[in-house]
N, C-alpha and C positions, 0 to 999 in steps of 0.2 A: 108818172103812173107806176104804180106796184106791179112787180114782177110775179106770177105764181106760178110755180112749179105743179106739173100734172103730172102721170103715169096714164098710159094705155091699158085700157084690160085685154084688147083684142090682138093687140102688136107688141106692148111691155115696153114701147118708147117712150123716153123719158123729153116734156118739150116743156117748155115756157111759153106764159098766157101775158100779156100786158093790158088791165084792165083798172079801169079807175073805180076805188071804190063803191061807190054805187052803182056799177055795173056786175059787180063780184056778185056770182049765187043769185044773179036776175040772168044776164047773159050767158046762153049756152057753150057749152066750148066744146071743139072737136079735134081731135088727133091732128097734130100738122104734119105725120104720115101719110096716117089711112084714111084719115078723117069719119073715123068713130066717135061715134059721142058714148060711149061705152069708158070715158075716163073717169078718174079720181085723182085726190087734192093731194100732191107728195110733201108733206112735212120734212122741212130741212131744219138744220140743227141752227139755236140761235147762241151767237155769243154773248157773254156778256163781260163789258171792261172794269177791269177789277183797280184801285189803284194798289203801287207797289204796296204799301203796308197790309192790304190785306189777301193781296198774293202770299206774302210771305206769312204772315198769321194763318191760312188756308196748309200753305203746306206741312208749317209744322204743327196743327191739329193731327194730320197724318201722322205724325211720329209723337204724339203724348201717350202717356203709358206707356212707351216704350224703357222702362227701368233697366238700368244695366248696360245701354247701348254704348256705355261705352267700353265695354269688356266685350261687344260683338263689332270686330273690324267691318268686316261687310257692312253690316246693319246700319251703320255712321255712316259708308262710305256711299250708301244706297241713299240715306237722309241726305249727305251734303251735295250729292250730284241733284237732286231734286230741287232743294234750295238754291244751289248754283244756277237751277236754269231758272226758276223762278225770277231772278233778281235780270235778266234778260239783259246783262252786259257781259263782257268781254272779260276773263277772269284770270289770274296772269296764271303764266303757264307753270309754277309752283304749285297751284292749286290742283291742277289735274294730276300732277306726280304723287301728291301727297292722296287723291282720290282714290287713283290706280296703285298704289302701295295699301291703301286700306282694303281695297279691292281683293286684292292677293292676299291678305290675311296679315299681314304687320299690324302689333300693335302700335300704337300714335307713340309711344316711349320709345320704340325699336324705329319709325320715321323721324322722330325729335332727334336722337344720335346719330343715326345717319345723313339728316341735314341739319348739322349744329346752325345752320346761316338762317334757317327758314323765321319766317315772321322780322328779320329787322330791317332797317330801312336801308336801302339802297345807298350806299356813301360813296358808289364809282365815281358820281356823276356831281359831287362835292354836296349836293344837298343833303338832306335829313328830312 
């Protein structure tokens, strides 16, 4: 059975109704406080599942027309922390250095020389 969210108007408590379908808006409901029937229907927020590509298409809508973002460090570093979370994995911790360096106003040339290593592949570990 569906769950519906109510409000009191006489008490302001917020309860849950379990009622099937066609009993919704036939069957009366009353406060499971005060038991007023002085309620109303609370609207909760509905999700919706997005897949990855159009999570990431969504956020960076957000950042089009943004010309020049790459001469505003923040501005990038606001775009890629958003993208970052979008993409809902785990992102190596170079990424958030280089976040928190745009953050603080480094240009990406002024973080490129300061981590000559950034971007290549890991050869500690004998792969490529």
């Amino acid at each position: 059975m569906p769950t519906y969210d109510f409000i009191c108007n006489k008490c302001n408590q917020r309860f849950d109704v379990f009622q099937t379908f066609s009993e919704y808006g036939k069957k009366a409901v009353h406060c499971t406080h005060c038991q007023s029937d002085n309620v109303r229907r609370r609207m909760t927020k509905v999700r919706i599942a997005k897949s990855d590509s159009s999570r990431m298409e969504s956020a960076a809508d957000d950042f089009s027309g943004m010309d020049g973002i790459e001469d505003d460090p923040r501005a990038l570093a606001k775009m890629m922390r958003k993208m970052g979370g979008e993409m809902g994995e785990e992102l190596p911790s170079e990424f958030n250095d280089v976040v928190d360096r745009l953050e603080a106003g480094q240009s990406p040339e002024e973080i490129e020389s300061a981590l000559p290593d950034l971007g290549l592949p890991d050869t500690s570990s004998g792969e490529e």
